[in-house]
N, C-alpha and C positions, 0 to 999 in steps of 0.2 A: 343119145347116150354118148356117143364117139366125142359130139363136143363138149359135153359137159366135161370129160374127162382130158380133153385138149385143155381145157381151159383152166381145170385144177392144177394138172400137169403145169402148165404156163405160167399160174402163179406161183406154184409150190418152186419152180428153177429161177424165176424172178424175188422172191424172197431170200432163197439161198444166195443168188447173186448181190441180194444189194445189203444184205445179212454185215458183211465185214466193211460195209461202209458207213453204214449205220453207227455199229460200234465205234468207227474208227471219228467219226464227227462229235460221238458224246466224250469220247474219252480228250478229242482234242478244244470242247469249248471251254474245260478248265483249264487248260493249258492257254485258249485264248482271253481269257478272265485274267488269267494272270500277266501276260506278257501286256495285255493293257493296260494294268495296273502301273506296270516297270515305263510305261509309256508315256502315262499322267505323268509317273513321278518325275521321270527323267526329264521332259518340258516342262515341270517346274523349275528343277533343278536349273535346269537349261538358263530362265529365265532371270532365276535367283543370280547364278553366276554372270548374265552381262550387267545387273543393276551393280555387283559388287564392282566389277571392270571400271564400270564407268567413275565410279567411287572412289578410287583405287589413284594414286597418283603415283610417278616412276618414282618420287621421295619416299613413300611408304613401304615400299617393295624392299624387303631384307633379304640381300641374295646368301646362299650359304657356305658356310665357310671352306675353302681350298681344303684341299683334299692332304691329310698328315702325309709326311715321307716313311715309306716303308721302311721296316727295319734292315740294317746290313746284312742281318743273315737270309731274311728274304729276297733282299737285291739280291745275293749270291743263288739262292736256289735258284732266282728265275735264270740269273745268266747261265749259269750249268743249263737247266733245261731248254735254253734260246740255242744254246752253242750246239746241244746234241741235234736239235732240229735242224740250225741250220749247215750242219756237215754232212748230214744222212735225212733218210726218209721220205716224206713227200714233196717234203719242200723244194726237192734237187729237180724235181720232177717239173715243177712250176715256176716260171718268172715271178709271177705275180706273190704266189707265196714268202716266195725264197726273198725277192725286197720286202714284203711285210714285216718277215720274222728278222732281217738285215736291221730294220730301222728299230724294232722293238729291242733287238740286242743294245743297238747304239744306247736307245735311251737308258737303259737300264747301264749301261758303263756309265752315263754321265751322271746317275743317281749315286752310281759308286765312288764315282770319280770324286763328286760332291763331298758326298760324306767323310771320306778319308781323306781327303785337303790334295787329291792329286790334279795335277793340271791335263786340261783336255784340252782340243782345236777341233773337233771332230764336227761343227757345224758348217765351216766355211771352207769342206774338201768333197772331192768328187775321185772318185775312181783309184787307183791305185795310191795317190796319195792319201784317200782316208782310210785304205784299206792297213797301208803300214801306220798311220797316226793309231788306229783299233789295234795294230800289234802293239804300238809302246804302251800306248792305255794301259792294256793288257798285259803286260810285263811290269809295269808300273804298281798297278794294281796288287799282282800276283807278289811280288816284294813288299807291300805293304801287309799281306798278310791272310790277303783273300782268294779264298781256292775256287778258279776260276773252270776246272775242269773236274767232271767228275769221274771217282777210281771205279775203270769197271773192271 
């Protein structure tokens, strides 16, 4: 009697045990139905795409068109928000930042610079001399009529 009931016992904690694996095998072979589905497809796709490559010559290729100039009043917001960043905040904190946000200000004066017919140098300086070429910019700029700083 003892082992008849060892052995009910035995199944009954071996069914409980493989109970949530079970489940978890039926619930995951739809999910493996599908992701081989995405499998096929994708190797065909795969295959579709180097027959077109080959097809494909650097004369057919239309690359797409340069990217418009933002507007002036966008240049200005970004410069107001490059100049806060880089006077204060994290950027003070970091080299690497503080020239990131350095270089993006520049470009964005020569977008201005651009637009409003002022003249720049600001590509062929290094160190204090492009630092004061960014102040005349900047003064330049600010006389022509764009508000380079914002009122806090």
């Amino acid at each position: 009697m003892a082992i008849t009931h060892v052995a009910v016992l035995g199944a009954a904690l071996l069914a409980l045990l493989s109970l949530p694996c079970a489940v978890a095998v039926l619930a995951g072979a739809e999910q493996l139905d599908s992701r081989r589905a995405w499998q096929r497809r994708s190797g065909r796709d795969a295959r579709l795409l180097r027959r077109l490559d080959r097809h494909l010559s650097c004369a057919d290729v239309v690359l797409p068109p340069k990217r418009a100039m933002p507007c002036i009043e966008q240049i200005a917001a970004d410069l107001r928000r490059l100049d806060r960043q880089r006077r204060s905040g994290p950027t003070t904190c970091s080299e690497l930042w503080l020239t990131d946000v350095v270089r993006a200000y520049d470009e964005r004066l020569r977008l201005a610079s651009r637009c409003l017919g002022v003249a720049e140098h600001l590509d062929g300086l290094e160190g204090v001399d492009r630092d004061l070429e960014r102040v005349r910019v900047e003064t330049e700029l600010e006389s022509a009529g764009l508000s380079l700083r914002s009122r806090s």
